[in-house]
N, C-alpha and C positions, 0 to 999 in steps of 0.2 A: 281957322280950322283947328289950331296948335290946343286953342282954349276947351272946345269942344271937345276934341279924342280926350282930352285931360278930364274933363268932368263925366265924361262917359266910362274913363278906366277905373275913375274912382268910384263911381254906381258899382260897376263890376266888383271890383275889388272888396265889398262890403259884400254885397248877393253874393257871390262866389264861399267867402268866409262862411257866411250866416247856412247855404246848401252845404256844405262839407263837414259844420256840425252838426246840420239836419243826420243828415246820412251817418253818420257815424253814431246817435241816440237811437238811429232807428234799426240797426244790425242787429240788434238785441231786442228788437219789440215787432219785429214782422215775420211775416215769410217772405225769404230771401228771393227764390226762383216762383216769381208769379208768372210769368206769359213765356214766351220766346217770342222772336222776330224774323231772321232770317232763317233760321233751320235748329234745328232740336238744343245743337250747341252755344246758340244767340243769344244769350238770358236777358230778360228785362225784370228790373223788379219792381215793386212795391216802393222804395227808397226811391230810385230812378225818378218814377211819377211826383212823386213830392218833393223830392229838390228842384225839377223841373217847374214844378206851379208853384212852388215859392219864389224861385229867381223872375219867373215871370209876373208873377203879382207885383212884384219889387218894383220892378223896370216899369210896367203900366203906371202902378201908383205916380213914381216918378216923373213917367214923361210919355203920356195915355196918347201922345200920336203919333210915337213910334211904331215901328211892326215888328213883329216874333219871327222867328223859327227855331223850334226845337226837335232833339233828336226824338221825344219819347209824343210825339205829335203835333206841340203848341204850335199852332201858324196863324199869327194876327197878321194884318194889313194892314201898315201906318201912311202917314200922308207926311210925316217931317222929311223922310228924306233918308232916316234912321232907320238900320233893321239889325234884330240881337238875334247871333246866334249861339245859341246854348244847347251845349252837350252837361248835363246835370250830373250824369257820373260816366267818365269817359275809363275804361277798362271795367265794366260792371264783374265779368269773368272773377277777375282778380278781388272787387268787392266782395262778393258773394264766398270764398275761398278765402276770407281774411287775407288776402296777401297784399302788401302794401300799397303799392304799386298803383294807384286810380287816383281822381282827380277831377275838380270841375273845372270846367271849360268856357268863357265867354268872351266871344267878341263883338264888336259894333263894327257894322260899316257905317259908311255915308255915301250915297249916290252907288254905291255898288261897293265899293273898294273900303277894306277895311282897314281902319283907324283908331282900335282900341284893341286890346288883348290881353284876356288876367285867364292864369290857369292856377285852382289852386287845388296843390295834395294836401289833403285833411292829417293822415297820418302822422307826414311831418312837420306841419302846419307852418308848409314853405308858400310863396309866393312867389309868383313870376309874374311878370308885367311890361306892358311896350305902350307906349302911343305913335304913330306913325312920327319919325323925324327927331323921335325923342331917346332913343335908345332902348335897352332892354333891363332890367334887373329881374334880381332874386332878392325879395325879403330886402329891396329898398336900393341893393348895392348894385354897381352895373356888371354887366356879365357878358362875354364874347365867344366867338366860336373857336375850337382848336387851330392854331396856325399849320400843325399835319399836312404834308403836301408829298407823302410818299402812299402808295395805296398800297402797299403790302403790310406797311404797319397800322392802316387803321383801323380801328375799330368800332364796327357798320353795325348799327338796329334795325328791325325789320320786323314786321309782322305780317301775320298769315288771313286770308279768309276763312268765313265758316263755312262753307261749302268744299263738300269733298276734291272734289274734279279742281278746283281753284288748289285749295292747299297740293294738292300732290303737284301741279304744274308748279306751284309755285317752292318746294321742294326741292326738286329736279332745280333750278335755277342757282338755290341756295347751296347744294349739291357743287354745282361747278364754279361758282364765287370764293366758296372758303376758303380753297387750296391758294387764292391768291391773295388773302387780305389778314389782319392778326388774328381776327376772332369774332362771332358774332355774339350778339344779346338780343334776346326777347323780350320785350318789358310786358307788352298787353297794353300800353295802351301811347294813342299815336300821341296824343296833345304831352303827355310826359319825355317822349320821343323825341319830340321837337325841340320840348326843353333844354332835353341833356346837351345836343345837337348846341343849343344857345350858349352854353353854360362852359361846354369844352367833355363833360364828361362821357362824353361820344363822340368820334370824327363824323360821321353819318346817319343817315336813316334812311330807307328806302321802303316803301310798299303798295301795295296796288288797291283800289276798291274804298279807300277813305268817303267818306260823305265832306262836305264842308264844313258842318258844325262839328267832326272830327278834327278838322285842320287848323279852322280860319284862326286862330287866338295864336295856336304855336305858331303860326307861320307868321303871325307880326313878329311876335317875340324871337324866332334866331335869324328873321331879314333883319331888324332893330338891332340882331348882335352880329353883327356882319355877315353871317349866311345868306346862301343861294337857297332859294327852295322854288321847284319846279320843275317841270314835267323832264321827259326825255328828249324831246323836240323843240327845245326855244320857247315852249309855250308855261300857262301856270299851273302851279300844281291841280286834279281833279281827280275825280273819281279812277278815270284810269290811270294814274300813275303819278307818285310825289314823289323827290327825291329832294334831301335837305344835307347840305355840308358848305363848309368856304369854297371859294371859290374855286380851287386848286381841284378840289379831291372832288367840288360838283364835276368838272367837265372830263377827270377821268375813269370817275365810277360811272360817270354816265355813260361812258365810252361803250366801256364793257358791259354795263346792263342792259344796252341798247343790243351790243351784240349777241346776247343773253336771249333777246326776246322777253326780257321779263314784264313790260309792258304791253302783250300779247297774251297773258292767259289766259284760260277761258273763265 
């Protein structure tokens, strides 16, 4: 399996490069805010669609009987056994706003469970990467999570939904967290989240409402760096609720987010 995540990460790791200079020739030659998705503030763009049917083209050429799923629609049906999940620019927000901060995203499962993971930020034209069992790097070297075991000194990322009623619930929570933790950050975008989380340059991250091809990549990359990531209940991370740190600062931010209710918003 060791041989496969490996030749899978390295698909990735090329597609991944090759959409991040797509996207970055293309901020300068389209219009940026072509559709929305989820509500006014959800932008999808022009860029989006094309790093997306690039990476996908990529992988078919590759290895035509895997299957897709992408955030900006791609969904093939393979029969290997293999399915890629690609988020083509994961903080579009932050794209569109020139703000650094975005990224492409790909992971591979097998049989369900994923076994490859490359997120890469164009701007800084860093790389992260894992294969299940293999560890995690940046730009080749290996990379861990903060050893942090006090929760008033750490320092927890989070993002918000684009729905009104969600953000303001989800406010109110961030509201009563502060006063007990160093500080928070918002980056915009979750697969970077995960990163920092891998990397140390964050104790945590916490948020509600991810998709999987938001997650799946980060989440090989800081379990491969020793992180915990998953839900508030023993269970694994999902749409309703991810929560990523060492093991220390998982089970007592989880404590209090659980008390929180923060995995209850609407």
């Amino acid at each position: 399996m060791r041989d496969l995540a490996t030749e899978l990460r390295d698909l990735a790791m090329g597609l991944a490069r090759d959409a991040g200079e797509l996207a970055e020739r293309l901020r300068d030659e389209v219009d940026l805010v072509g559709d929305t998705k989820s509500s006014a503030t959800d932008v999808v763009t022009a860029a989006d669609k094309a790093s997306e049917k690039l990476i996908i083209d990529g992988v078919l050429a590759a290895r035509p009987d895997d299957g897709v799923l992408g955030e900006e629609g791609g969904d093939v049906d393979g029969t290997s056994g293999v399915r890629w999940l690609i988020d083509p620019i994961d903080g579009t927000t932050n794209y569109v706003y020139n703000v650094p901060a975005y990224c492409v995203s790909i992971a591979a499962e097998l049989d369900g469970d994923v076994v490859a993971g490359v997120v890469y930020e164009p701007k800084a034209e860093t790389m992260f990467d894992a294969v299940r069992g293999g560890g995690a790097r940046r730009d080749g070297e290996p990379i861990s999570v903060s050893p942090l075991t006090t929760l008033e000194l750490a320092l927890v990322s989070t993002g918000f939904g684009y729905r009104a009623e969600r953000r303001a619930a989800q406010g109110e929570v961030l509201t009563q967290l502060l006063p007990e933790i160093r500080d928070i950050r918002r980056f915009g975008s979750a697969a970077l989240d995960l990163c920092n989380v891998a990397q140390g340059s964050a104790d945590a991250y916490y948020e509600r409402g991810l998709n999987r091809w938001d997650f799946a990549a980060g989440w090989l990359i800081c379990s491969e760096a020793g992180g915990v990531v998953g839900d508030l209940h023993g269970g694994p991370p999902s749409e309703t609720f991810l929560l990523a740190a060492n093991p220390s600062l998982f089970g007592l931010l989880g404590d209090r987010l659980r008390q929180l209710g923060a995995d209850q918003t609407p």
